[in-house]
C-alpha positions in Angstrom: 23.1 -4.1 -81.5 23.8 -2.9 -78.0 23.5 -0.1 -75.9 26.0 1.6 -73.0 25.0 3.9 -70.0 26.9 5.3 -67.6 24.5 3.6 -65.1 25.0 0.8 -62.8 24.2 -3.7 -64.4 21.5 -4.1 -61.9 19.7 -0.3 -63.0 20.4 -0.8 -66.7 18.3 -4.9 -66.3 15.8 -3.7 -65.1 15.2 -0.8 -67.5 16.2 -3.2 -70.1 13.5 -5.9 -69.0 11.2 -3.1 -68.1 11.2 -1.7 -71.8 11.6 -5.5 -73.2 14.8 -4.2 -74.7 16.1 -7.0 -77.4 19.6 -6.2 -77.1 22.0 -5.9 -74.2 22.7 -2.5 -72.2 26.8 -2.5 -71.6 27.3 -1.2 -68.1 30.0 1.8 -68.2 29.9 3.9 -64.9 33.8 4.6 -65.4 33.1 6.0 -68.9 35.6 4.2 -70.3 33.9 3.4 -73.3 31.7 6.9 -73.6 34.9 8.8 -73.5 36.5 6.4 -76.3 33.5 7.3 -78.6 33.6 11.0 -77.6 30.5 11.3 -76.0 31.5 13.2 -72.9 32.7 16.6 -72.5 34.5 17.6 -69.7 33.4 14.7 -67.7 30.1 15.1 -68.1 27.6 13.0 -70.5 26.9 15.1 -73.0 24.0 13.6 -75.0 22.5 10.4 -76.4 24.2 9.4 -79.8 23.7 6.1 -81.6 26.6 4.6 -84.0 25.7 2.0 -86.7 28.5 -0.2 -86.9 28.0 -2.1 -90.5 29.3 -5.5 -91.8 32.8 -4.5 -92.3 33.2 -3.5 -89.0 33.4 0.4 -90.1 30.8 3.2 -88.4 28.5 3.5 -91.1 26.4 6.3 -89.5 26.5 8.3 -86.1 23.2 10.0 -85.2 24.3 12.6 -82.6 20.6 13.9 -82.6 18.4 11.9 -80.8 14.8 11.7 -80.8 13.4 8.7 -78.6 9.6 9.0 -79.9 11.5 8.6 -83.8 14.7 7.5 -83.8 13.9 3.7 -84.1 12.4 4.1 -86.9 14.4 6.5 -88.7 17.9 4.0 -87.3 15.6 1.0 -89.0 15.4 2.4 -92.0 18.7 3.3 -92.4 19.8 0.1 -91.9 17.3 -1.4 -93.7 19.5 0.4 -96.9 22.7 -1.1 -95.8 24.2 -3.1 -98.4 
């Protein structure tokens, strides 16, 4: 599991440590990877999506809705099913 921002490696530690994140946040402040997965429009960020990625490799889900106060749990329990 990882995460990517558009924000700069020194901001994205520290909210990483700050939130005692257990996963790495990917610096991306060219976009590079955002644009590959679609998630900007017209240069802009558009919104927060997550992508399970399963065993095989393959996206198993995208969650282009986001809730922060929910979404763990309902991204746990999803995976939770994979087989």
């Amino acid at each position: 599991m990882f995460g990517a921002s558009a924000d700069k490696v020194s901001y994205n530690q520290e909210f990483s440590d700050e939130k005692g994140y257990p996963f790495p946040l990917i610096s991306d402040p060219d976009l590079k990877l955002i644009k590959d997965l679609g998630i900007v429009l017209n240069g802009k960020l558009s919104k927060r999506v997550t992508f399970v990625i399963g065993k095989d490799g393959k996206i198993a889900k995208v969650y282009e809705t986001v809730k922060p106060a929910t979404h763990a749990k309902e991204v746990l329990e999803f995976v939770k099913g994979l087989k």
